[in-house]
C-alpha positions in Angstrom: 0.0 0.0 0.0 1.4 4.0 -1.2 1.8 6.2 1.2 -1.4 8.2 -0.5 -3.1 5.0 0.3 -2.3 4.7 3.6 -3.1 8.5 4.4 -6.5 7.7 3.1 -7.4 4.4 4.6 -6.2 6.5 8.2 -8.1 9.6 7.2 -11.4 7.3 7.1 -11.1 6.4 10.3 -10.1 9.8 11.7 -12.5 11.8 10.3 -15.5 10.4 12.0 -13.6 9.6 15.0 -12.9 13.4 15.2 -16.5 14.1 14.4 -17.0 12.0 17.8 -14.6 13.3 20.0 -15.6 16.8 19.1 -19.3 15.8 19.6 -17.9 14.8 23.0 -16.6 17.9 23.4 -19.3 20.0 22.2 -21.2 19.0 25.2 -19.3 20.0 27.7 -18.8 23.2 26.1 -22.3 24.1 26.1 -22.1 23.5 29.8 -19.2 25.8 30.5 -21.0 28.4 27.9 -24.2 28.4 29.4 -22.6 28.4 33.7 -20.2 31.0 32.1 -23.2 33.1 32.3 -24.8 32.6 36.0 -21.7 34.0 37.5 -18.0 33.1 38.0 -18.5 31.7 41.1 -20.8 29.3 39.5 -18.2 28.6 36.4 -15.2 28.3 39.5 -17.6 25.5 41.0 -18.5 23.6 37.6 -14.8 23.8 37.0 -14.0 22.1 39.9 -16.4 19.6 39.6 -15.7 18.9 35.9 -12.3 18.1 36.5 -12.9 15.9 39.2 -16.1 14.2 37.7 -13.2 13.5 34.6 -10.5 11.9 37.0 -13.0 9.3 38.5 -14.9 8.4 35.1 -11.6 8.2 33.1 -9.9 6.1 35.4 -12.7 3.2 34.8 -12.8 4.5 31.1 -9.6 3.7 30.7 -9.7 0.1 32.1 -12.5 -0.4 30.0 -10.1 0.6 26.8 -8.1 -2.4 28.1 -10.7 -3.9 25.0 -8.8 -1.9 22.2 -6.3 -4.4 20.9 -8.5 -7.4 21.7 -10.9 -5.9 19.1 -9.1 -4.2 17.2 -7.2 -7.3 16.5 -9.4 -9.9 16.4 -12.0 -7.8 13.8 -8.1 -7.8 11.7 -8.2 -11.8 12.5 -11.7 -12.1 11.4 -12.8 -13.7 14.4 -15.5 -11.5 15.4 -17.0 -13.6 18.4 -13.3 -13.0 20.3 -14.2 -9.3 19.8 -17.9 -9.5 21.1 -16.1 -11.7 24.1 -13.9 -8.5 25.0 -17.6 -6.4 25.1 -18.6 -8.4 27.4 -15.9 -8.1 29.9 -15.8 -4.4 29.2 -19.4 -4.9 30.4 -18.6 -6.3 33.6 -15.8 -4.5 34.7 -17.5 -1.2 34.5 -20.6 -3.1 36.1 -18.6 -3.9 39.2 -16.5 -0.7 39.4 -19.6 1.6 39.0 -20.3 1.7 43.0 -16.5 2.9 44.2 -16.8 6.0 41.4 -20.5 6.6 42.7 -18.7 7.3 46.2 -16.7 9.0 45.1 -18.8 11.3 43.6 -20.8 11.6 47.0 -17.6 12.4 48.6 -16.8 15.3 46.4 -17.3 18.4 48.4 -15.8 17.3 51.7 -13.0 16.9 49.0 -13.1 20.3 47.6 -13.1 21.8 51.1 -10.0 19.6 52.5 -8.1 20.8 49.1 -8.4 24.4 50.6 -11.0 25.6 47.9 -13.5 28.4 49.1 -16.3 26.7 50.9 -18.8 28.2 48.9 -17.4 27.0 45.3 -16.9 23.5 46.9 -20.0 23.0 48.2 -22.0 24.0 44.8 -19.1 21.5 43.3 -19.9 19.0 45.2 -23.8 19.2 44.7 -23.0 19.3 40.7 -21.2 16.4 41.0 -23.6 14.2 43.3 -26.6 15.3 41.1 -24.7 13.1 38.3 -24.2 10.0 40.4 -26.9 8.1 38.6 -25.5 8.3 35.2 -22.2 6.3 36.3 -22.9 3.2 34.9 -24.5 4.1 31.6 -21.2 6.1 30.9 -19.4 3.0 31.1 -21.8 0.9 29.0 -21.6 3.6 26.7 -17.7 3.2 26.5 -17.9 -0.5 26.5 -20.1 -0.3 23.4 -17.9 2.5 22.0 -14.5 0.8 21.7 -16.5 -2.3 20.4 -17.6 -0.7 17.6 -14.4 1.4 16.7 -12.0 -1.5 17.0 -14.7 -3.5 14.4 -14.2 -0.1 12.0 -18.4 1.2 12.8 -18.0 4.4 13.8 -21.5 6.3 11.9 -23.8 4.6 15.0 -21.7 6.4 17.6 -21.4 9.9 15.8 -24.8 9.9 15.0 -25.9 9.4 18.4 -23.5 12.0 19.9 -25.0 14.3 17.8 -28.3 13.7 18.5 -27.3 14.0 22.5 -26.1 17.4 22.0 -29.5 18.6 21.0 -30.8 16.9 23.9 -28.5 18.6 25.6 -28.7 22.2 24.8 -32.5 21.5 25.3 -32.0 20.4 28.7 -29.4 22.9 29.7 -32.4 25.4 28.6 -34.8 24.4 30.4 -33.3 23.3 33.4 -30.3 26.3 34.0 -32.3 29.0 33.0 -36.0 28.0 34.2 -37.7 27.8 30.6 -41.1 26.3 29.8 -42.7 26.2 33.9 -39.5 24.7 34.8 -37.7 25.8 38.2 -34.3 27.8 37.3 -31.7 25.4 39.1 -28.6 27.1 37.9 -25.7 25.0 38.4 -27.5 22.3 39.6 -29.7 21.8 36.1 -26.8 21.4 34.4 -25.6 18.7 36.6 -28.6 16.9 35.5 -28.5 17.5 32.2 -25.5 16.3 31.9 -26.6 13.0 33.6 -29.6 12.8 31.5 -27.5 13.2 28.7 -25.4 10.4 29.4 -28.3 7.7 30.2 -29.7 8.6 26.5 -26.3 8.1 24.9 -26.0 4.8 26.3 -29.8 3.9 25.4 -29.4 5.4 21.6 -26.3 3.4 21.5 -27.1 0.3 22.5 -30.9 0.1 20.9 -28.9 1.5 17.5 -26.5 -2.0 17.9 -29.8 -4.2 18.8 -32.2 -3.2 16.0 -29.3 -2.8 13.3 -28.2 -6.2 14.5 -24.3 -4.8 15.0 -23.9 -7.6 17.1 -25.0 -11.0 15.6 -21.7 -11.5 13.7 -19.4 -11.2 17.1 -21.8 -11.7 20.1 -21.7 -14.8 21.7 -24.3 -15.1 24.0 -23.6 -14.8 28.2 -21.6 -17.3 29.8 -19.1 -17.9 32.1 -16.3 -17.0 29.8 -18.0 -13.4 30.6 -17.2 -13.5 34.2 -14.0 -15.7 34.1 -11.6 -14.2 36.4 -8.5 -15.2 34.1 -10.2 -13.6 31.0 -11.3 -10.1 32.9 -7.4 -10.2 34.5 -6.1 -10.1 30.3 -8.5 -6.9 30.4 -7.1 -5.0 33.4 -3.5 -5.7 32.4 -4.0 -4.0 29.2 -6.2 -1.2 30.7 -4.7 -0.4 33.9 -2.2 1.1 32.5 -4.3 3.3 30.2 -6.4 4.0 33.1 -3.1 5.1 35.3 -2.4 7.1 31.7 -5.7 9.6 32.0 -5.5 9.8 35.9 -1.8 10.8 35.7 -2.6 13.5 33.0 -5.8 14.5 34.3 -4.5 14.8 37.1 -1.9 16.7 36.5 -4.2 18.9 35.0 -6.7 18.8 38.4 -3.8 19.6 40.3 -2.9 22.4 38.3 -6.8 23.5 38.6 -6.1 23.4 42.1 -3.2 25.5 41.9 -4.9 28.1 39.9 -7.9 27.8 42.1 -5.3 29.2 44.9 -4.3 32.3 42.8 -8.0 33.3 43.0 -11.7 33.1 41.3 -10.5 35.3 38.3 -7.4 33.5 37.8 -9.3 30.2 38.0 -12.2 30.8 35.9 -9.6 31.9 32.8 -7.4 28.7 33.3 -10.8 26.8 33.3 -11.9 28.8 29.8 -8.5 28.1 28.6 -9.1 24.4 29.5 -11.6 24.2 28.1 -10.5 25.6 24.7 -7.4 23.3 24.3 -9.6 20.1 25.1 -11.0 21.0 22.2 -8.7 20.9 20.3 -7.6 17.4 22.2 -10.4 16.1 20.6 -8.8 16.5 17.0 -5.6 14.8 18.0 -8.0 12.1 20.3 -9.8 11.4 17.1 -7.3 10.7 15.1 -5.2 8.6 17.8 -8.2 6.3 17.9 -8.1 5.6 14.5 -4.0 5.1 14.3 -5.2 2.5 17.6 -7.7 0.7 15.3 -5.4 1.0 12.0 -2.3 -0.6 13.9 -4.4 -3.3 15.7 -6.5 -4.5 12.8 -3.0 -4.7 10.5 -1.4 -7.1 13.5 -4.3 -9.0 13.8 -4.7 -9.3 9.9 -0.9 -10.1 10.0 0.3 -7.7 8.4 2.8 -5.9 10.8 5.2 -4.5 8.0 2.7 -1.6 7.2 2.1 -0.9 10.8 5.0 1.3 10.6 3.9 3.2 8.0 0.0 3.6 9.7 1.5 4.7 12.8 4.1 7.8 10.7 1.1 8.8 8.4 -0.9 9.0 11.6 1.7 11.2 13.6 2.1 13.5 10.8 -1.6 14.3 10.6 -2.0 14.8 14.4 1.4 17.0 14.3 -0.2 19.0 11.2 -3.6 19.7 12.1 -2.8 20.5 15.7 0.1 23.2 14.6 -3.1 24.9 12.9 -5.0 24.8 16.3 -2.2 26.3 17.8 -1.3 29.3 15.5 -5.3 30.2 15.9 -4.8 30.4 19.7 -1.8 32.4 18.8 -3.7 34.8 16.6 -6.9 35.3 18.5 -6.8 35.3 21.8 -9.0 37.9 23.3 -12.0 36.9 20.5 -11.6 33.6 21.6 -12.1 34.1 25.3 -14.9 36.6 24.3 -16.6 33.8 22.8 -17.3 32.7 26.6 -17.1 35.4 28.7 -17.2 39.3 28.9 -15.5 39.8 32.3 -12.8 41.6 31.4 -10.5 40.4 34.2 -10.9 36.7 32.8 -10.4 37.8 29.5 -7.0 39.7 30.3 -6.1 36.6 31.8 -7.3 34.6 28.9 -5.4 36.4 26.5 -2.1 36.0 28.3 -2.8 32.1 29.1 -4.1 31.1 25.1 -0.3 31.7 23.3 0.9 29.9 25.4 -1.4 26.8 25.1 -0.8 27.4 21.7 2.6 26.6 21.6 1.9 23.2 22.7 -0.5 22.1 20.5 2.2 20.3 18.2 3.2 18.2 20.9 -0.3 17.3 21.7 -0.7 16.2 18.4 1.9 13.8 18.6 1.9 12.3 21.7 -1.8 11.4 21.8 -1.4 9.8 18.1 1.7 8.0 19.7 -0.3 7.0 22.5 -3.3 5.3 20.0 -0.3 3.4 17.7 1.1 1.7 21.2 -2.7 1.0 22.6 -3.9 -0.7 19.1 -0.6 -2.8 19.5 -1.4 -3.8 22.9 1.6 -1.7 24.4 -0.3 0.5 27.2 2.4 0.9 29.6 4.9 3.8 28.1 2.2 6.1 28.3 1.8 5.6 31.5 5.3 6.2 32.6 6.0 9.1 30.5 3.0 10.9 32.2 4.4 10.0 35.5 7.8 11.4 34.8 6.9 14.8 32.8 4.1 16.0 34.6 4.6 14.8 38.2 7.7 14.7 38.4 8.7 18.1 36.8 5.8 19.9 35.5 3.8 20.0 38.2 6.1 20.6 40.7 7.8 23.7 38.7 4.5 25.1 37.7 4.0 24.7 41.5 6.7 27.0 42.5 6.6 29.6 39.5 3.0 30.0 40.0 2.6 30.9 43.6 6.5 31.7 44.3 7.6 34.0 41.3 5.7 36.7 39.0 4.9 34.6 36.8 1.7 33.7 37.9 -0.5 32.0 36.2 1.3 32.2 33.1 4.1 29.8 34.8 1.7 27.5 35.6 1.0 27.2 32.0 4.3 27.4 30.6 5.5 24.7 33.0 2.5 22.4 31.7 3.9 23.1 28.1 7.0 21.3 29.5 5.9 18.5 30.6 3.7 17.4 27.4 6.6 18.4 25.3 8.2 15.3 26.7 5.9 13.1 26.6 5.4 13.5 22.9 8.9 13.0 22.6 9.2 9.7 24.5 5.8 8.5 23.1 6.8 9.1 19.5 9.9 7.6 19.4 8.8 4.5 21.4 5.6 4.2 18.9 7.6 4.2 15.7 9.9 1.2 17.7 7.3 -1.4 18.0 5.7 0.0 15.1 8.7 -1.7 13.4 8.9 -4.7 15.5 4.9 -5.6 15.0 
């Protein structure tokens, strides 16, 4: 296969996969949009919330991605009943570890409070997170049945339904923020359950989309104890703990940094949080397109094919790289009309404007070590990811941001800049570890 060939075959998959993850994003957008405007205090406490709500889902999520190369490989195989098999564990495993994120959602404002946020913001956190606790386990079906689909190459039933949630959610968010149609204005608190609301019809449009289409009678195999077999869930975890240590290491990283900000005051706080917000976005691109470089490099080992994998995995880099230096040079160009797009406060949006170059400078190496990240996931290599978080963030991001933040001028702008560090080296580790087994596969 030419290299045209392969840039197309990747740019399939990536495409809609981008669609998704930006579908994902658009959702929690709205929500920032539409708090933006009840107050700062109110955007302070979703913020909060948000990040944590991300940490404790996420960390499951990513167990549950532990099912990437088993499908991804097994669709390249053709032996579709392996891949329904790895559904079904995904299943379980979120079914059982549903209860411990619940609690931790209850325990969220006591949280907030011991963390040293203002009491007020951490209580309304706390409350915006709780409101959500009965949408935990239809997140995790909805990821289960996700992954299933992307690592078989069906990706129009999940983009589809994402878009339909986001009208369901700007609906919601309507009604239930802002008091329309005889409903009771609940603020903060509507959005919470918009948001949970949201997330019990994406698992519902999902899975009835797989039933009535019949997605599922080529590869499912019907419960049975292989389902619950300790060894066969244990193959699971190994593969997804590490992905799962992966997202809480870098989202956590980027809590703590919350944190930090949240220290520096509300104003300072609510621009990092619009900043966020923006570059998560733009995450999304390079999150697309490392799902499909996960699916492209599992389905070629599984279809044993391993000498283009290689090739897959440098196309696939590129493109992140590419479309991610755009992202960047926007940030670069337009910073203050971007954070107008959220806010008018004009202290947030002179901290905005000093905080968005300097995301921008970044965005390259975002781009390449999330694509990196999907090449060693598809080829069941979920542990340098892990380890390269651990090092560049914790290790020396963090702890300078830490001390430039609250111990220099720099402010804010440190925090950011030390951030910048940290994900500079984990794109380089990741990509020169991806195009290594990339060649071995």
């Amino acid at each position: 296969m030419s290299l045209r060939q392969e840039l197309r075959a990747v740019r399939t998959l990536a495409g809609p996969a981008i669609a998704m993850q930006l579908g994902d994003m658009a959702l929690g957008v709205v929500d920032t949009l539409m708090v933006a405007r009840i107050g700062p205090h109110a955007l302070a406490a979703a913020t909060l919330g948000n990040v944590y709500e991300a940490l404790a889902l996420f960390s499951v999520a990513g167990i549950l991605m532990g099912i990437d190369p088993l499908v991804s490989q097994a669709h390249g195989a053709g032996v579709g009943r392996r891949a329904g098999l790895a559904l079904q564990h995904a299943l379980v495993l979120g079914a059982l570890l549903t209860p411990i994120v619940i609690a931790l959602f209850g325990a969220a404002g006591d949280l907030f409070v011991a963390l040293g946020q203002q009491p007020d913001v951490a209580a309304r956190g706390g409350l915006y997170v709780w409101v959500q606790a009965p949408s935990v386990p239809f997140f995790f079906g909805f990821v289960a049945l996700r992954h299933y689909l992307l690592g078989r190459e069906i990706l129009a039933p999940t983009l589809s339904v994402i878009l339909l949630a986001n009208l369901v959610n700007i609906f919601a968010n309507w009604v239930l923020i802002f008091g329309n149609l005889g409903a009771p204005a609940l603020g903060l608190i509507g959005a919470g359950i918009s948001t949970g609301v949201v997330r019990i019809a994406l698992f519902g449009g999902l899975g009835g989309w797989v039933l009535i289409a019949g997605l599922h009678r080529s590869a499912w195999p019907g419960w049975g104890r292989r389902a619950f077999a300790p060894r066969r869930l244990a193959r699971v975890l190994a593969l997804g703990l590490p992905i799962s240590l992966q997202f809480v290491l870098e989202i956590g990283a980027f809590s703590a940094a919350t944190l930090i900000a949240g220290w520096l005051g509300v104003v300072p706080l609510a621009a990092h949080a619009l900043v966020l917000n923006m570059a998560s976005v733009t995450f999304m691109i390079s999150l697309g397109i490392s799902l499909a470089a996960a699916t492209r490099a599992g389905n070629l080992k599984g279809a044993g094919e391993g000498a283009r994998v290689l090739r897959s995995a440098n196309v696939a880099m590129s493109l992140g790289a590419g479309l991610m230096s755009i992202a960047g040079l926007v940030f670069a160009l337009f910073p203050e009309a971007l954070a107008r797009l959220y806010t008018d406060d004009p202290g947030v949006v002179a901290v905005c404007v000093v905080l968005l170059p300097i995301a921008g400078a970044f965005q390259i190496f975002d781009g390449v070590q999330t694509v990196a990240g999907g090449v060693l996931r598809g080829l069941g290599k979920t542990r340098p990811a892990a380890w390269a978080n651990f090092a560049a963030y914790w290790l020396i991001g963090l702890p300078v941001g830490y001390f430039l933040a609250l111990h220099t001028a720099a402010g804010i702008g440190g925090l950011w800049w030390s951030l910048a560090g940290g994900l500079a080296i984990v794109a380089v580790v990741l990509g020169v570890q991806a195009r290594r087994e990339a060649a071995r596969a």
